[in-house]
N, C-alpha and C positions, 0 to 999 in steps of 0.2 A: 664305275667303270663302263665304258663305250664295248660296244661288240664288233668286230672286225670282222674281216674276210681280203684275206691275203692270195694272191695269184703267181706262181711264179714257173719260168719256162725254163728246165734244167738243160743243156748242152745234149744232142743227140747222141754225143759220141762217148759219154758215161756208161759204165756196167752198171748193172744192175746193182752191186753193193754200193758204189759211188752214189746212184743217186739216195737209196735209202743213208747213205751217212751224212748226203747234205739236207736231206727231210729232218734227219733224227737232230742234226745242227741247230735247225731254224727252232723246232719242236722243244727241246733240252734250253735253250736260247731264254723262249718264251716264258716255259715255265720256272726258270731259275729268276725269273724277272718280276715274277708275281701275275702273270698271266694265268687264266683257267680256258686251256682248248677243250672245244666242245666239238668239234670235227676236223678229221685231217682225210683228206680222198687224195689218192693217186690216180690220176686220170690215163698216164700211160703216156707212150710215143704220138703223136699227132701232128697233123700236114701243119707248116704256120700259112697265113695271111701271106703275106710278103717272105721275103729272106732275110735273117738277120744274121752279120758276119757270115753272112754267105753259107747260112744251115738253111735250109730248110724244113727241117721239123727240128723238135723237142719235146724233152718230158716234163708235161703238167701237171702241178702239183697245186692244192687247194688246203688251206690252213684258217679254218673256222675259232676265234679266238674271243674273248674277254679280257683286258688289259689296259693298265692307265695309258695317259694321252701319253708321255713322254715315252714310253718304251716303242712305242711305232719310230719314231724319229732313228733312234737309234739299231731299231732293228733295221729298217731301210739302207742306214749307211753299212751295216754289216753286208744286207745285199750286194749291195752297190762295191764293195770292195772282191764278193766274193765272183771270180773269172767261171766260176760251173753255171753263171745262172746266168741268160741270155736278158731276159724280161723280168718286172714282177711290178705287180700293182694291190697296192692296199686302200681300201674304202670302209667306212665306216658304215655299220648297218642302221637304218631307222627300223621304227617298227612294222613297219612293213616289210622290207627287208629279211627281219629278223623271224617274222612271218612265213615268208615265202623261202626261208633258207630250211626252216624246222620243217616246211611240208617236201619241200627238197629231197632232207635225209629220210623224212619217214620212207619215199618213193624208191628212192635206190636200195634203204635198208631192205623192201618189201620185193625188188624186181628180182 
């Protein structure tokens, strides 16, 4: 099993339970797939880059995971149908990657 790292930009205009029920979606998703998450971070409301459909911010969400190559494919297209998520991008971790993701969590678990 490859290690991921999943990125995805929730709709500004979500409550607070909303967004945690499309986290707890993607997370319940994963693990019912045979996925093992090793981190999940809520990043909060943040300014975007550009505008997308005309938001200008959203809420980022960060999903640290372990899972075979097929279930990326179709969690994507889950994305992709689901209208709360403006963005999302998933890359595979090397070890280095996977390096600098473990010194990552130790820093924010520590700050």
């Amino acid at each position: 099993m490859n290690q991921y790292e999943t990125v995805f930009i929730l709709n500004p205009v979500l409550s607070e339970e909303q967004t945690r029920e499309a986290v707890d979606k993607y997370t319940g998703y994963l693990q019912s797939n045979g996925a093992e998450l090793i981190n999940v971070e809520k990043w909060g409301l943040r300014k975007l880059a550009y505008p997308i459909d005309k938001k200008k911010s959203g809420f980022y969400n960060l999903l640290e995971f372990k899972a075979p190559a097929p279930v990326i494919a179709t969690l994507e297209v889950e994305m992709k149908r689901d209208e709360r998520i403006l963005r999302f991008l998933t890359v595979t971790l090397d070890k280095h990657g996977v390096e600098y993701a473990a010194k990552r969590r130790a820093k924010v678990k520590n700050a």
